[in-house]
TORLUM-846539 format. One line per 8 residues: their letters; for each residue z, y, x of C-alpha. Coordinates in nm, 3 decimals, decimal comma, padded with zeros to 5 digits. Layout:
% TORLUM-846539
A = Z/Y/X ~ ... .
//
This chain:
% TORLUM-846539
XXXXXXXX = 19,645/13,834/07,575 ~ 19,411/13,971/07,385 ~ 19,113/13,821/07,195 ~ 18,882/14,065/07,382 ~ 19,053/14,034/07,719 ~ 18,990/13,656/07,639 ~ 18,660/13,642/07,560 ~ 18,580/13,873/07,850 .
XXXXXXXX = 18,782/13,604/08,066 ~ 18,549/13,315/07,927 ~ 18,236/13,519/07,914 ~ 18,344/13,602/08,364 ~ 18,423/13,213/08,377 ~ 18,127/13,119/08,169 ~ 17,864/13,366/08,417 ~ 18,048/13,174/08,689 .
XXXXXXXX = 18,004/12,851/08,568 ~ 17,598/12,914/08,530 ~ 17,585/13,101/08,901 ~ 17,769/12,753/08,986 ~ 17,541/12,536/08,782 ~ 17,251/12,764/08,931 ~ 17,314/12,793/09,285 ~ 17,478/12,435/09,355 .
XXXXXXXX = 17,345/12,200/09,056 ~ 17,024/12,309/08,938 ~ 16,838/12,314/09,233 ~ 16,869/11,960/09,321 ~ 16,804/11,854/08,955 ~ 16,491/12,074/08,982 ~ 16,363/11,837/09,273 ~ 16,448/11,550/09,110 .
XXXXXXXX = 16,275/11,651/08,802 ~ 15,979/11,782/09,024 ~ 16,007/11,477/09,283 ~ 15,946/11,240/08,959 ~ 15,681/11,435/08,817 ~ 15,502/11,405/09,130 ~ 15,574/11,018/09,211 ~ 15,439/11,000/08,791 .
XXXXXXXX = 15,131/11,205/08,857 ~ 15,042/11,002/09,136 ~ 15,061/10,687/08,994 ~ 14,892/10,834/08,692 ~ 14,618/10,902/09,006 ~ 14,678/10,547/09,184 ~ 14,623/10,356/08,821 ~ 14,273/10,616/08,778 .
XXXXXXXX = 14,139/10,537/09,121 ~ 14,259/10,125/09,057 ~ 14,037/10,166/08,705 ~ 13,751/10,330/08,897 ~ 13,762/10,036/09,193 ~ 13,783/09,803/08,936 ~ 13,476/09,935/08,731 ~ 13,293/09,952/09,085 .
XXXXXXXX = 13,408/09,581/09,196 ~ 13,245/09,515/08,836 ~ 12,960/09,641/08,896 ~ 12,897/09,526/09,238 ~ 12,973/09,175/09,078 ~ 12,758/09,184/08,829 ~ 12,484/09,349/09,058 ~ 12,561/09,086/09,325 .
XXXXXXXX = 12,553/08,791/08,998 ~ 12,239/08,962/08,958 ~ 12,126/08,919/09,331 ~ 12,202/08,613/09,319 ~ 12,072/08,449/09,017 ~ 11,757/08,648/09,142 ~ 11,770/08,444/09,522 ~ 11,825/08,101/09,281 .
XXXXXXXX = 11,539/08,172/09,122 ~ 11,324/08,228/09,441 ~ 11,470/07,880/09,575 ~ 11,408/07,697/09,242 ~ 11,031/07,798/09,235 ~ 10,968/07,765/09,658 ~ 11,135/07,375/09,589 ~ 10,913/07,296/09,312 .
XXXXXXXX = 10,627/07,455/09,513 ~ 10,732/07,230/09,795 ~ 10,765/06,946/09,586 ~ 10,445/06,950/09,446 ~ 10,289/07,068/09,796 ~ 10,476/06,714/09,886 ~ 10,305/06,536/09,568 ~ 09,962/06,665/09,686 .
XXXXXXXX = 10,021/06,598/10,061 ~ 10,113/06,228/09,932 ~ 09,853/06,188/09,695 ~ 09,615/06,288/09,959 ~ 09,742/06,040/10,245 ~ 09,751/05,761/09,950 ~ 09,393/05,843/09,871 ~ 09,266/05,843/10,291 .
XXXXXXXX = 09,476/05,506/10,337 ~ 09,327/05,388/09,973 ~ 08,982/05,427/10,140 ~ 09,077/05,346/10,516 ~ 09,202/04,991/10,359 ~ 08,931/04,992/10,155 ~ 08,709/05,014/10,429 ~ 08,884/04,793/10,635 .
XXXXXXXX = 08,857/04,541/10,359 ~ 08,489/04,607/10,393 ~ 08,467/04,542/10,768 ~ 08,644/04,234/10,733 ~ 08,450/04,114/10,449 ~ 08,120/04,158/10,648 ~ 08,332/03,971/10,912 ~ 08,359/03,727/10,706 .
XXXXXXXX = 07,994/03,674/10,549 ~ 07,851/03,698/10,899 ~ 08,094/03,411/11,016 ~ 07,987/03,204/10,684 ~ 07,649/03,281/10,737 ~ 07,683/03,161/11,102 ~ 07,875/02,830/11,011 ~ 07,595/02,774/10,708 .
XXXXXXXX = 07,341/02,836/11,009 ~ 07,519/02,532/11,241 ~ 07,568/02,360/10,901 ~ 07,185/02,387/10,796 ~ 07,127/02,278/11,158 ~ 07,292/01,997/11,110 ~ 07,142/01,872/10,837 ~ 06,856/01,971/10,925 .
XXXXXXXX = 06,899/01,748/11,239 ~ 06,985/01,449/10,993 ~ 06,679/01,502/10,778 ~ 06,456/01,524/11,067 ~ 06,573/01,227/11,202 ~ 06,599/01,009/10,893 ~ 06,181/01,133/10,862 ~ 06,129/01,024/11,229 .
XXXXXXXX = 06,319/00,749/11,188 ~ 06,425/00,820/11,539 ~ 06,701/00,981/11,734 ~ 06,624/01,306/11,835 ~ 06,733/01,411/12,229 ~ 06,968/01,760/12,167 ~ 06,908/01,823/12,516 ~ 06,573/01,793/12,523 .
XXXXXXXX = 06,493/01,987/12,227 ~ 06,764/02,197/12,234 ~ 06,501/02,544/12,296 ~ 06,365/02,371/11,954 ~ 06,689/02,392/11,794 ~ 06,761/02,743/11,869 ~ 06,457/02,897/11,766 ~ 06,529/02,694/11,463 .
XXXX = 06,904/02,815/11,444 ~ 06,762/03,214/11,495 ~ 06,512/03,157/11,220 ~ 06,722/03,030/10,970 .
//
């Protein structure tokens, strides 16, 4: 054979060989090669959506840290609003029962001077009685004089 013949031969076996490669092989590489640049670009899309939800769950925590610091606040100053509202409210009922004991101690020390008074009364009556019998030099009737003693007793 010839070296042209030859090379003809190869170059008929080597257009073969690519109509082959092109018809049977390349086609399925093709898809692979196309099915992986797709399954790439979309997790090249999945991890750009993940980075946006994650800059959005960042910001609606730090909006809802925000909210909520804000709400703490609000409680903070109602319960020392409440607390001193309390403090007044307690002050207040310490002052009224302050004075209503304080009038009570009052009433009860009138009470008590007008029962002294009264038993000083009986007690001047008494000796009274004594002195006014020691100047008589005579026992003195209670029954009989006992209007007598009372006007005594009232003016006294």
């Amino acid at each position: 054979m010839d070296i042209n013949a030859t090379l003809i031969v190869e170059i008929i076996v080597f257009l073969l060989f690519i109509r082959f490669t092109m018809k049977y092989v390349w086609p399925p590489m093709m898809k692979a090669l196309k099915d992986r640049e797709r399954k790439i670009a979309e997790g090249i899309e999945a991890g750009e959506r993940g980075k946006r939800r994650l800059e959005m769950a960042q910001h609606q925590t730090l909006e809802i840290m925000q909210k909520a610091k804000g709400e703490a606040m609000k409680i903070v100053d109602q319960a020392q609003r409440q607390s001193a509202k309390l403090i007044d409210d307690a002050k207040d009922r310490g002052m009224l029962e302050g004075k209503k004991m304080l009038a009570q101690a009052q009433v009860e020390m009138a009470q008590q001077l007008q029962e002294t008074k009264t038993a000083l009364r009986l007690e001047m009556a008494d000796l009274v009685m004594i002195g006014v019998e020691k100047i008589l030099e005579k026992q003195v009737d209670a029954s009989i004089h006992e209007g007598l003693f009372n006007q005594l007793m009232t003016e006294i």
